[in-house]
N, C-alpha and C positions, 0 to 999 in steps of 0.2 A: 315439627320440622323447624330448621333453624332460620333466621331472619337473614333473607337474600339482597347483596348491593353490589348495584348496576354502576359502573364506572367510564362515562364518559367522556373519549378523550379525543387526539389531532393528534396525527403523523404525518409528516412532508405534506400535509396541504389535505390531508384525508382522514374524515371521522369515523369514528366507532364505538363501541360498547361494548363492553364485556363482563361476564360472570365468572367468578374462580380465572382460570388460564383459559376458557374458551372467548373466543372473542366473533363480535357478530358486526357487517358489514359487507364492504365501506358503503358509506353516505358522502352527500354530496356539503352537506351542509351539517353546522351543529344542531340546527332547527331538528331538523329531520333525524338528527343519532339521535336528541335526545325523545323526541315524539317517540322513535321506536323503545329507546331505551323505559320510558313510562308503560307503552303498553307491556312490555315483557314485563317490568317489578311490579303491573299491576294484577297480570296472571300470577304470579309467583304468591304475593301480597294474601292472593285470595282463598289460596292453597296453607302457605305458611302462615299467615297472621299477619305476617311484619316484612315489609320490605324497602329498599329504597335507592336512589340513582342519586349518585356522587357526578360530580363534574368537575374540570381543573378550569381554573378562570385565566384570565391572560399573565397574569402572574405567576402564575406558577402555583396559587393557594387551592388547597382541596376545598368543597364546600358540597353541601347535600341540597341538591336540587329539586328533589320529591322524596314523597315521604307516603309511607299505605300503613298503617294500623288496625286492627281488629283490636274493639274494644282495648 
């Protein structure tokens, strides 16, 4: 299976996460997308081998927030 990434993000004041175009939400808080966003890529992680949650920081910069490897 191919290596799954969790992408979370803010719209008008509301977070979320999402895999491919499905998206999962809203949360109240980043805390909170990305706590969910970790346990989803760590089910995924455990299935596929390899997974991981992307985040956009207040700049605008992409960066990899968590990370799940199998060997």
């Amino acid at each position: 299976m191919a290596s799954q990434t969790y992408l979370v993000s803010s719209a008008g004041g509301v977070w979320e996460f999402s895999l491919h175009k499905e998206r999962f939400g809203p949360f109240r808080t980043r805390a909170e997308a990305m706590g969910q966003a970790v346990v989803a890529a760590s089910e995924a992680g455990r299935l596929s081998g390899h997974s991981r949650v992307m985040a956009v920081d207040e700049s605008g910069r992409l960066y990899t927030a968590w990370t799940y490897s199998k060997g």
